[in-house]
RODO-2510 file (C-alpha; in nm, 4 decimals, decimal comma):
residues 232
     n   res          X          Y          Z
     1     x    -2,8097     1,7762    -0,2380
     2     x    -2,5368     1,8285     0,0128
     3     x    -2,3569     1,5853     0,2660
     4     x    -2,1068     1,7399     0,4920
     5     x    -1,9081     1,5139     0,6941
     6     x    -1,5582     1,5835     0,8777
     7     x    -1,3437     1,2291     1,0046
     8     x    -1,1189     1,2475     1,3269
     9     x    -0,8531     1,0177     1,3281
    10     x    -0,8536     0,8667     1,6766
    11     x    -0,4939     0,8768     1,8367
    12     x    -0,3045     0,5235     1,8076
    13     x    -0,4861     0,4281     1,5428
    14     x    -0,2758     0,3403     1,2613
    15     x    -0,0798     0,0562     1,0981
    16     x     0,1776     0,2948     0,9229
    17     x     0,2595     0,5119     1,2308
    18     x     0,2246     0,2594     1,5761
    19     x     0,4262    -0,0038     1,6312
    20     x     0,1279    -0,2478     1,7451
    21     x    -0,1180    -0,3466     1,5008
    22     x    -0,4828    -0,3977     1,6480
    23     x    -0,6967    -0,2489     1,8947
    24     x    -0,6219    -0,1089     2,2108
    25     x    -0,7194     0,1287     2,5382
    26     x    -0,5816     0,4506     2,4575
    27     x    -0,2878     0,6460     2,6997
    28     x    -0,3397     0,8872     2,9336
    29     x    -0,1382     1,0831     2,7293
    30     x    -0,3858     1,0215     2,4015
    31     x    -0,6737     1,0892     2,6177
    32     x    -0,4810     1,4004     2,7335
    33     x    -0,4432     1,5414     2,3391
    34     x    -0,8165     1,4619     2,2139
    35     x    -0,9518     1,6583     2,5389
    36     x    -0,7374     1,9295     2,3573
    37     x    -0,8717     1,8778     1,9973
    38     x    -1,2090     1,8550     2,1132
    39     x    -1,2093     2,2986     2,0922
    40     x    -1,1040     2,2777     1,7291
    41     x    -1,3742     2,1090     1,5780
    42     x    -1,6569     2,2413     1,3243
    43     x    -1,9890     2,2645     1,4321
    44     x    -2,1359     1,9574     1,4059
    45     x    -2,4978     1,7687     1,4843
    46     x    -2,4824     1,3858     1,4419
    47     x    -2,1418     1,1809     1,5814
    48     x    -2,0779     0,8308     1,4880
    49     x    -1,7664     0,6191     1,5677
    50     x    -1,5877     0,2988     1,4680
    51     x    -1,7182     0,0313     1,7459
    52     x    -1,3049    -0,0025     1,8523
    53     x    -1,1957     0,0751     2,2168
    54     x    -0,9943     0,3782     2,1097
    55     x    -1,2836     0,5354     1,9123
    56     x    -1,5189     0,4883     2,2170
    57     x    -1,2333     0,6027     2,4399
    58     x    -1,1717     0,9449     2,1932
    59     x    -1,5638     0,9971     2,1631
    60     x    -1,5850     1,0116     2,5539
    61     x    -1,2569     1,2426     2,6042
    62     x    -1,4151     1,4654     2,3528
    63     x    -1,7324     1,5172     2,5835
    64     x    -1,9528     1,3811     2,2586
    65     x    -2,2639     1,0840     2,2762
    66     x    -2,1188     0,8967     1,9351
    67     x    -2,3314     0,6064     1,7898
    68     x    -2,1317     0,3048     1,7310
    69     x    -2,1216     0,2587     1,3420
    70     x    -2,0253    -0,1111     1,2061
    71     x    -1,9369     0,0079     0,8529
    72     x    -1,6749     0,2322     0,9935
    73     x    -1,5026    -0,0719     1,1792
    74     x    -1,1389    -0,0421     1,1394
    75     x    -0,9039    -0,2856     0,8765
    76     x    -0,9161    -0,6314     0,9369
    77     x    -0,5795    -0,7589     1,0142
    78     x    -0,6926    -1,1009     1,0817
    79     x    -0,3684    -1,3378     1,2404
    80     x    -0,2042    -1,0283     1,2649
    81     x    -0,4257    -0,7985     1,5480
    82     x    -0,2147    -0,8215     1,8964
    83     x     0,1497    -0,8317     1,6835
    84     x     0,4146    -0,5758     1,6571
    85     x     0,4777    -0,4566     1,3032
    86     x     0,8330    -0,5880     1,3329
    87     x     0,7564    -0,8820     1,4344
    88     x     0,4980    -0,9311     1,1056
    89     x     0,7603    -0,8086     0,8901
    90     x     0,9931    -1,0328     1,0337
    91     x     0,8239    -1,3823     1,0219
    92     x     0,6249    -1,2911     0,7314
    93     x     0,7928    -1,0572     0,5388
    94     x     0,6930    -1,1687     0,1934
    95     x     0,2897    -1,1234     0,3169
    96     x     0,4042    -0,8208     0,4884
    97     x     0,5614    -0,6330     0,1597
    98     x     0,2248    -0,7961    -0,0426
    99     x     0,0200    -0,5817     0,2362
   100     x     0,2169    -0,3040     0,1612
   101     x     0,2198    -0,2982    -0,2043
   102     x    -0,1022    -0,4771    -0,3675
   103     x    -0,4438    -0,3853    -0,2426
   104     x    -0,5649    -0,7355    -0,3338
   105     x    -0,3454    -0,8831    -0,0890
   106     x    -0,4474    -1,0156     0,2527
   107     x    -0,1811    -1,2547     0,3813
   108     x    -0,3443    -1,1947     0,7528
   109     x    -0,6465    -1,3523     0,6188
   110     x    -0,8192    -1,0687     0,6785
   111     x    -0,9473    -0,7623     0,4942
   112     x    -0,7662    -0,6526     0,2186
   113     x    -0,6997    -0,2680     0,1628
   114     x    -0,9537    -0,2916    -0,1449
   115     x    -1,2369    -0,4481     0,0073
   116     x    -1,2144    -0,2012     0,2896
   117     x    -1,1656     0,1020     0,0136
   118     x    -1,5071    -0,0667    -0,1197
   119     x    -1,6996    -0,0931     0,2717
   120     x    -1,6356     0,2891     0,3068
   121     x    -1,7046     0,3674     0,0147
   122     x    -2,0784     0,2025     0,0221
   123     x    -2,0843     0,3580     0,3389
   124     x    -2,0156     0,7106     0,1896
   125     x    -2,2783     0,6222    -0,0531
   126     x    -2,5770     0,5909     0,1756
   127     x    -2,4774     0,8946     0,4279
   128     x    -2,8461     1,0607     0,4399
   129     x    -2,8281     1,4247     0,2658
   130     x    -2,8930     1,7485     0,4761
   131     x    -2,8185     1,5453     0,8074
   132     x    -2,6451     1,8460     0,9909
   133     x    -2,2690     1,8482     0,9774
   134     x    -2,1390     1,4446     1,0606
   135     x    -1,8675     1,4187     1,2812
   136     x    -1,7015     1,0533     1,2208
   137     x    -1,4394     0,9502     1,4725
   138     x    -1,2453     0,6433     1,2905
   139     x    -0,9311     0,4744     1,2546
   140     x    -0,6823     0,5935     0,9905
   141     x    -0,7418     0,3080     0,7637
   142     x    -1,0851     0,4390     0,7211
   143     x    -0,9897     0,8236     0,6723
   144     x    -0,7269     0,6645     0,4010
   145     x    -1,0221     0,4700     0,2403
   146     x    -1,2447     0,7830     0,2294
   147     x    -1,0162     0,9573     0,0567
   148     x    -0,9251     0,6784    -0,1937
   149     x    -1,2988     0,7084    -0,3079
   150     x    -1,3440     1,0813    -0,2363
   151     x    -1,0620     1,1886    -0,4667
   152     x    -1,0984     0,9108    -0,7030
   153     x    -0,6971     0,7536    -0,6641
   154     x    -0,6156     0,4306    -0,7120
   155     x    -0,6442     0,1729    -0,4075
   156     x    -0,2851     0,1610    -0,4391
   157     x    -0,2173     0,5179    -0,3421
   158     x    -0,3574     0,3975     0,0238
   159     x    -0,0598     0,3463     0,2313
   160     x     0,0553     0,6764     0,0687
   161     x    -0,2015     0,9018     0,2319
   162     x    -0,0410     1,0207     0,5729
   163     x    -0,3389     1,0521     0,8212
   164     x    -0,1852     1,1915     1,1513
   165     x    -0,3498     1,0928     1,4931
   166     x    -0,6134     1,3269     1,6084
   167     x    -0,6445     1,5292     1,2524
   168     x    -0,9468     1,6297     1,0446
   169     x    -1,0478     1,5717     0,6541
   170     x    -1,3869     1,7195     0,5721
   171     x    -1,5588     1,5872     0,2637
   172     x    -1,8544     1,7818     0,1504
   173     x    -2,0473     1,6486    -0,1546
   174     x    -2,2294     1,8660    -0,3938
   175     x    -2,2892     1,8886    -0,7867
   176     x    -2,2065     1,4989    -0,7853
   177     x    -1,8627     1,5079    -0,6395
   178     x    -1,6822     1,5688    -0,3266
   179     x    -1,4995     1,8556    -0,2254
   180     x    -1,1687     1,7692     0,0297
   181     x    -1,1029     2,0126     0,2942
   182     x    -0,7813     1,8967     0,5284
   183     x    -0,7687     2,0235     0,9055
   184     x    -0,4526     2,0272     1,1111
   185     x    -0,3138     1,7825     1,3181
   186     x    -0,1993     1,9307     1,6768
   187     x     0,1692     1,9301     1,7523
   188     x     0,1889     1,6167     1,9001
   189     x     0,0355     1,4426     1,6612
   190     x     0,3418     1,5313     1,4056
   191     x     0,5348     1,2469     1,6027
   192     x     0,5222     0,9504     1,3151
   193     x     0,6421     0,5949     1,3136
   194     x     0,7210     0,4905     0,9831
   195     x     0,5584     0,3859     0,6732
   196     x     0,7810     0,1204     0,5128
   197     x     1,0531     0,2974     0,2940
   198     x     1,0878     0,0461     0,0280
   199     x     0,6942     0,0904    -0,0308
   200     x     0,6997     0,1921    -0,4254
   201     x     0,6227     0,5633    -0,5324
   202     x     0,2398     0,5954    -0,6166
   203     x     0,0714     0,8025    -0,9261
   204     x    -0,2246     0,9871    -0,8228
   205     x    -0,4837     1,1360    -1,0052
   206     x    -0,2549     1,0349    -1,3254
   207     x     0,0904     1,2263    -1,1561
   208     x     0,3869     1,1005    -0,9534
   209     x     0,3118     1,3432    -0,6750
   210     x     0,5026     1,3036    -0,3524
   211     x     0,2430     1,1252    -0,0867
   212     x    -0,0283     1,3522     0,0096
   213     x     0,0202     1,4358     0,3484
   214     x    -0,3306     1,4987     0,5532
   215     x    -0,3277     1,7445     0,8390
   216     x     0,0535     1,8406     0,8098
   217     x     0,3170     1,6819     1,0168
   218     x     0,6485     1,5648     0,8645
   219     x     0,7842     1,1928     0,7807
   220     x     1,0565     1,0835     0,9915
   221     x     1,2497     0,9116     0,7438
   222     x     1,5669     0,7724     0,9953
   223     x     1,2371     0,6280     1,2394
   224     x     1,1036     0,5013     0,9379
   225     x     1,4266     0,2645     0,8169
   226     x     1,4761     0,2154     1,1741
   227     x     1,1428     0,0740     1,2165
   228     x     1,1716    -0,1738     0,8848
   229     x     1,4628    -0,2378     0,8226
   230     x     1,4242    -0,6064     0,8383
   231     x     1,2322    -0,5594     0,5125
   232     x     1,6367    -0,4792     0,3910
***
């Protein structure tokens, strides 16, 4: 039995890297870069998206008919959706660090990291075998989520998975496991916003690897203590 899927992280999409938190329309600008993405994907037969504005938004740029997939709906943020992340970790910044920190946690009332981990991976679980090549277009969250389950890490090593806008993880499961291919994010998509820097270092996998980066790109680390530095 083989299931080959690839995600596409659609642009403005995640908690660690935009300054909003939530959905929203995507920029001429975003719509601009997945028109240019659209070339470098595999060859692919079904498409499903997250139901969010900004996967509909990517789906259409990219020229492709997606079905609108619940399961792949994006984090719950709960109180939180239509806030800046400074202002969270401002006027909440114990909740905020909890977010950050413990999977368990979900001071926005929400969804926490592990119970989303858990939705994708049930999802993952019930993708059909021999479908064609599946073309997912999702938030980061749930490329982060995938790979929690797909490589078998912790829940806690989720904020440490770097998931650029616009790049590409194929998993492809055979012999009872999945295999992790990572794509490329395009230039553009390199620009980050920060992940928080006090954010503790994360085994994976039983090592103290530096955070797996997917897609390349490089961490800004002056935007990143910019960004939170009312966490102190």
């Amino acid at each position: 039995m083989t299931i080959r899927l690839t995600f596409l992280c659609a642009p403005g999409s995640d908690a660690a890297l935009d300054p909003f938190l939530g959905d929203a329309p995507l920029s001429d600008h975003s719509l601009c870069e997945a028109r240019v993405v659209g070339a470098g994907l595999p060859a692919h037969g079904l498409v499903v998206r997250a139901p969010s504005i900004r996967c509909s938004q990517t789906a259409e740029a990219l020229g492709l008919d997606a079905a609108s997939e619940p399961a792949l709906r994006d984090l719950d943020l709960g109180t939180w959706c239509g806030h800046s992340v400074g202002d969270v970790a401002a006027t909440d910044p114990d909740g905020f660090t909890a977010w950050l920190t413990d999977p368990d946690a979900a001071p926005h009332e929400g969804e926490s990291v592990r119970r989303l981990c858990h939705r994708i991976a049930t999802w993952l679980s019930g993708v059909a075998p021999d479908p064609g090549h599946v073309l997912a277009i999702t938030e980061a969250a749930v490329v982060r989520a995938a790979l929690v389950h797909a490589l078998a890490v912790p829940a806690r090593a989720f904020w440490h998975i770097s998931v650029p806008h616009l790049s590409t993880v194929s998993l492809t499961w055979r012999g009872g496991s999945w295999d992790v291919r990572l794509g490329h994010a395009p230039p553009a998509a390199a620009r980050r916003w920060p992940v928080p820097r006090s954010a503790p270092s994360v085994p994976t996998a039983g090592d103290q690897p530096s955070p797996a980066h997917v897609g390349g790109g490089e961490r800004s680390s002056s935007t990143r203590e910019a960004i939170f530095a009312s966490r102190g």
